[in-house]
N, C-alpha and C positions, 0 to 999 in steps of 0.2 A: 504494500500500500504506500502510494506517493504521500509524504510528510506536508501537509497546511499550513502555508506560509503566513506570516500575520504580520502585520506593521502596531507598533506600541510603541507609543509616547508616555514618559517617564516625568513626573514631573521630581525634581530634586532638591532638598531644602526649600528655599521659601522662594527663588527665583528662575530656578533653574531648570528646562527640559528638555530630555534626550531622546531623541527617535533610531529606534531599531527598526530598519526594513527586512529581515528574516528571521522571524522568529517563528519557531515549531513546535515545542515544549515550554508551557508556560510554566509547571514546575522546576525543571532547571533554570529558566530565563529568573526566575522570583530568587533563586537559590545564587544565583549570580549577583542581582541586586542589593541581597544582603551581604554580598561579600565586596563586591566594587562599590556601592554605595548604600553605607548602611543611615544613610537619612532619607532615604525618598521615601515620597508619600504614598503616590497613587500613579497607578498605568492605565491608560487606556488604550484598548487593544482594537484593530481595525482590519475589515477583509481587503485584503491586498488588490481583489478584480473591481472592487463597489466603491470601494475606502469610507465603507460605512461604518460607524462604532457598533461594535458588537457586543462589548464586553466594557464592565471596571473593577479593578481589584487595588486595593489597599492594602497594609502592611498588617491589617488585621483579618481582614477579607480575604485569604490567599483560593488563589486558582485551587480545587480538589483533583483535578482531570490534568493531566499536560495537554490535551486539546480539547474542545470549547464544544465538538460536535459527540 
């Protein structure tokens, strides 16, 4: 099964956001977060063909599924 790319916007501290264009695994990408930036807030996550939001998670919130379907 081909892996579902996501695009997530990361918002970081109080001014700062980062956008990933391939993300597959929300569980590792969150496990990453915590380790490269253990102050972000909240992501939101987008389908790469629509670039509609699909999804939001928090530092409380975390993804349960590494994909969203």
């Amino acid at each position: 099964m081909k892996d579902v790319k996501r695009i997530v916007i990361v918002k970081v501290g109080n001014e700062k956001f980062i956008k990933y264009e391939h993300v597959d695994n929300l569980i590792r990408f969150t496990a990453f977060l915590d380790t490269k930036f253990p102050d972000w807030r909240y992501m939101n996550v987008f389908d790469r063909k629509t670039h509609k939001q699909i999804a939001s998670f928090t530092k409380k919130n975390r993804p349960s599924s590494p994909n969203l379907m």
